[in-house]
C-alpha positions in Angstrom: 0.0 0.0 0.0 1.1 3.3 -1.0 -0.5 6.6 0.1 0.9 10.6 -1.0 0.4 13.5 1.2 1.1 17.1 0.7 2.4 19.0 3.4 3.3 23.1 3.7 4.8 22.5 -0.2 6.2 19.1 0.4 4.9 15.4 -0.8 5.4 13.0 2.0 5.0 9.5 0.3 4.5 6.5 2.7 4.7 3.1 1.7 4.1 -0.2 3.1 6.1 -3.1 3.9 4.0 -6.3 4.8 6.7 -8.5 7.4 5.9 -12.1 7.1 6.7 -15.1 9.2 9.1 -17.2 8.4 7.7 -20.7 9.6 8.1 -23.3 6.7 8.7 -23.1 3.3 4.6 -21.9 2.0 2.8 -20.2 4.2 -0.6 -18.4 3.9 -0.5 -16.8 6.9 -1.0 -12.8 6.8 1.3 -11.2 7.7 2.4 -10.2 11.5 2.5 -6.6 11.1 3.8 -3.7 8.4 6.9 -1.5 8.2 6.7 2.4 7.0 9.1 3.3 4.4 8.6 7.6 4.1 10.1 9.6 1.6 9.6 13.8 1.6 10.2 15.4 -1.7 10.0 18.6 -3.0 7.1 19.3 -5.2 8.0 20.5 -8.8 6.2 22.1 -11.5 4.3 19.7 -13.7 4.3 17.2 -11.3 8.3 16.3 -10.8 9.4 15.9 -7.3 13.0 15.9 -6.0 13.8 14.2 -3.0 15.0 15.9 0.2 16.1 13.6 2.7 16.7 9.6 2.4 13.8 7.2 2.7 13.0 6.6 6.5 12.0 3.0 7.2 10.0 2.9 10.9 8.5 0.0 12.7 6.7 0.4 15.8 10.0 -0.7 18.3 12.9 -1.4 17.1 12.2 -5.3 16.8 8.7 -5.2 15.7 6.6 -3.8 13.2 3.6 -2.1 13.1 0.2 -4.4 13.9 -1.8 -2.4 11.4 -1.9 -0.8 8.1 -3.3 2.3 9.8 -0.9 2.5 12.9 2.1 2.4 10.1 0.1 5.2 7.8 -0.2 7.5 10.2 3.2 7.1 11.8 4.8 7.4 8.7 2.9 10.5 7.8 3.8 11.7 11.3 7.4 11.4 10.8 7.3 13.0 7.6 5.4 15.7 9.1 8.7 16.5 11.5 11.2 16.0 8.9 9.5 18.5 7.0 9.1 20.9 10.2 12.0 20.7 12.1 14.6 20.5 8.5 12.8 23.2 6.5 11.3 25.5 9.5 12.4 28.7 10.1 
């Protein structure tokens, strides 16, 4: 899942990473929870972004993901939120 947000003149992209368990070879299991990947760009004229920063990859802890696709939306738009403020604030 992949969601775009504007913020103050920025795009804050958040993407999903589904972790899976690893026990056997198939498994049809869903998986255990999600990691955020966030990228902030720069929003260009006819559509072309730049990025600003590297892509910031968040799980809940530092050991375990997220439980839901909403916990790691909103965290990841959260953390591009403060990029965005506390880089590009003045």
């Amino acid at each position: 899942m992949k969601r775009i947000y504007g913020y103050k003149g920025f795009e804050v992209t958040v993407e999903l990473e589904p972790v899976w368990e690893t026990a056997g070879s198939v498994t049809l299991l869903p998986p255990r929870g999600f990691v955020a990947v966030v990228q902030v760009r720069t929003m260009g004229s006819v559509g072309a972004t730049r990025p600003v920063v590297a892509p910031i990859r968040l799980g809940a802890t530092i050991q375990q993901p997220f439980p839901t696709q909403a916990e790691a939306l909103m965290a990841g738009y959260s953390a591009g939120q403060r990029v965005v403020d506390d880089t590009f604030a003045r």
